[in-house]
C-alpha positions in Angstrom: 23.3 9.8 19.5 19.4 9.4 20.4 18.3 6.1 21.5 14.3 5.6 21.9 13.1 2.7 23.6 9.6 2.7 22.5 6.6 0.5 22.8 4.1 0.6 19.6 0.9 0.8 22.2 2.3 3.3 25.0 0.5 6.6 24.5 3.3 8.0 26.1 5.5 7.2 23.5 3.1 8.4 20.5 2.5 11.6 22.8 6.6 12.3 22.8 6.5 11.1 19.0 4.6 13.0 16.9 5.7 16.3 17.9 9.0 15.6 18.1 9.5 13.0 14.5 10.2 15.8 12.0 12.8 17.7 13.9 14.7 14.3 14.4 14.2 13.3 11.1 16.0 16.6 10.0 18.9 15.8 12.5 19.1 12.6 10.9 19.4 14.3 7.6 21.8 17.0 7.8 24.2 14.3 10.3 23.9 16.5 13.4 22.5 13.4 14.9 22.0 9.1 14.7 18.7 8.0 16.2 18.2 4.7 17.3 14.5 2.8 17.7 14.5 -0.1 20.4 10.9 -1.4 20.0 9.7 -3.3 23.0 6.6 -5.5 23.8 5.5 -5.2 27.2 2.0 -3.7 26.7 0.4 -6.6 24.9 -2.1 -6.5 28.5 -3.0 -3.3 26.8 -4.4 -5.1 23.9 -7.2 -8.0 22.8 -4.8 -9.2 20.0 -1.0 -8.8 21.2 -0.8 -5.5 19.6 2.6 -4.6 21.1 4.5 -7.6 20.5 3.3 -7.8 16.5 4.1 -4.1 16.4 7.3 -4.3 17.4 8.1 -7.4 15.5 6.6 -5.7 12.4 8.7 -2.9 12.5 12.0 -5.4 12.9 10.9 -6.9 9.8 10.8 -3.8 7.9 14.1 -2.4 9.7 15.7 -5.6 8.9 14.5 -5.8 5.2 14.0 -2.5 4.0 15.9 -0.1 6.4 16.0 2.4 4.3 12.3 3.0 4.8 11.9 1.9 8.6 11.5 6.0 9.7 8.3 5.8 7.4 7.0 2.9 9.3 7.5 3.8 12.3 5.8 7.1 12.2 3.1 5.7 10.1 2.6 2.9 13.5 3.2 6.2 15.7 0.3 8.3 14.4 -2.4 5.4 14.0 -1.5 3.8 17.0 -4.9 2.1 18.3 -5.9 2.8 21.7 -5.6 0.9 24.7 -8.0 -2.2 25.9 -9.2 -2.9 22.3 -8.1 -5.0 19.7 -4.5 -3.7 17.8 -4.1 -3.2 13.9 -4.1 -6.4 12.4 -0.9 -8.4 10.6 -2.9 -7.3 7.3 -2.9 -4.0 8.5 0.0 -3.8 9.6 1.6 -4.7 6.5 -0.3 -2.4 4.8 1.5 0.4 6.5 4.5 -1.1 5.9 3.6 -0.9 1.9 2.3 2.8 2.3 6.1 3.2 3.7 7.2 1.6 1.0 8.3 -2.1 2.4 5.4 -4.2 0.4 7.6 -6.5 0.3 6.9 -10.3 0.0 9.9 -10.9 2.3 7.8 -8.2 4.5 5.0 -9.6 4.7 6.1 -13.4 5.6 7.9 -11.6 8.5 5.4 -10.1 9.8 2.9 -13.5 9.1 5.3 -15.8 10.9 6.4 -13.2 13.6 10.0 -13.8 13.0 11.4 -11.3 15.2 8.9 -12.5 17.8 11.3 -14.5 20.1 14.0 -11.7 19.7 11.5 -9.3 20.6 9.9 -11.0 23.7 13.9 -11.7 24.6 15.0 -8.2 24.1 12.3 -6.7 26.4 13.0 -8.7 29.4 16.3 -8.4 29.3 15.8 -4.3 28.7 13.6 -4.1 31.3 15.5 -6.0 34.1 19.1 -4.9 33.6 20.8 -1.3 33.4 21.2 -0.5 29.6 24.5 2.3 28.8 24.3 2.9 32.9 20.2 3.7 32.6 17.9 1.6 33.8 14.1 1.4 31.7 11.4 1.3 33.5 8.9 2.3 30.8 8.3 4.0 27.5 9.5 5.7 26.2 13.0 6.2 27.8 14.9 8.5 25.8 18.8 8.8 25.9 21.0 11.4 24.3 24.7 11.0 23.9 24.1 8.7 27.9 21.8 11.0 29.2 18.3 10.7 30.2 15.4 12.9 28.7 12.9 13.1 31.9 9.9 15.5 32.1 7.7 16.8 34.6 4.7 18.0 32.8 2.5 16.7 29.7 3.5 20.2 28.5 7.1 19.2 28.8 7.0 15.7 27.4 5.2 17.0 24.1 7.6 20.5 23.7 10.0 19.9 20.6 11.5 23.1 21.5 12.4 21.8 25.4 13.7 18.4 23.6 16.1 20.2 21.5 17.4 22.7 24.4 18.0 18.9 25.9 19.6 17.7 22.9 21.7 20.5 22.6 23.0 21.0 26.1 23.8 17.1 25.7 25.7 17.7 22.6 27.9 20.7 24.4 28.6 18.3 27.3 
């Protein structure tokens, strides 16, 4: 069981992602493992236009309405995140990576219009980031927990090794 809290507009978190998506994805596949994104909002400082809090919302909706694609998504958001200090992808745009994932949806798109998942969003990251969460406390992005345990790193190397993540995963599994 992997659990990412993740924020759409941490570099961090796009810095663990991208190396690390496709060998989760094939976990995922084969059932050697469930992963779990929590998107959280805490970074809209970070951007002109709310960036993180759309985000996350945005990939509620498509979770919500079109699960089945939401892995698309969120490594579409993942590798074109927009930097820090300007102004985020727009609702437009971020729809439009939700139809390249394959959620164009109508029902998609009013979401992510009316930020329906905004309250829940803005609700769930407080309440993350003030109280312990399976006996970890988050203090950032992304926190990543396998089968309880924390994923920690010292290095930049370390943080972007697949190979060093799946040692962790697997010495979490044997446990």
């Amino acid at each position: 069981e992997i659990i990412i809290y993740v924020d759409y507009q941490c570099p961090i978190c796009q810095a663990f992602d991208v190396p690390n998506s496709a060998q989760m994805r094939s976990w995922v596949d084969t059932g050697a493992a469930t992963v779990e994104i929590r998107p959280l909002s805490f970074l809209d400082r970070a951007s002109l236009n709310e960036y993180s809090s759309r985000a996350a919302n945005s990939a509620m909706c498509v979770a919500n309405f079109e699960p089945d694609t939401f892995w698309d998504y969120h490594e579409t958001l993942m590798l074109n995140q927009s930097e820090e200090g300007i102004e985020g992808l727009s609702d437009d745009e971020l729809f439009a990576f939700a139809t390249e994932s394959g959620a164009g949806t109508e029902e998609i798109k009013g979401c992510i219009q009316a930020k329906s998942f905004g309250d829940y969003v803005a609700q769930y990251t407080q309440t993350v980031l003030s109280e312990p969460h399976g006996g970890v406390t988050v203090t950032g992005t992304p926190t990543i927990l396998v089968n309880g345990n924390q994923y920690t790193w010292a290095t930049g190397d370390d943080l972007v090794s697949a190979e060093r993540f799946a040692q962790f995963v697997q010495a979490s599994t044997a446990e």
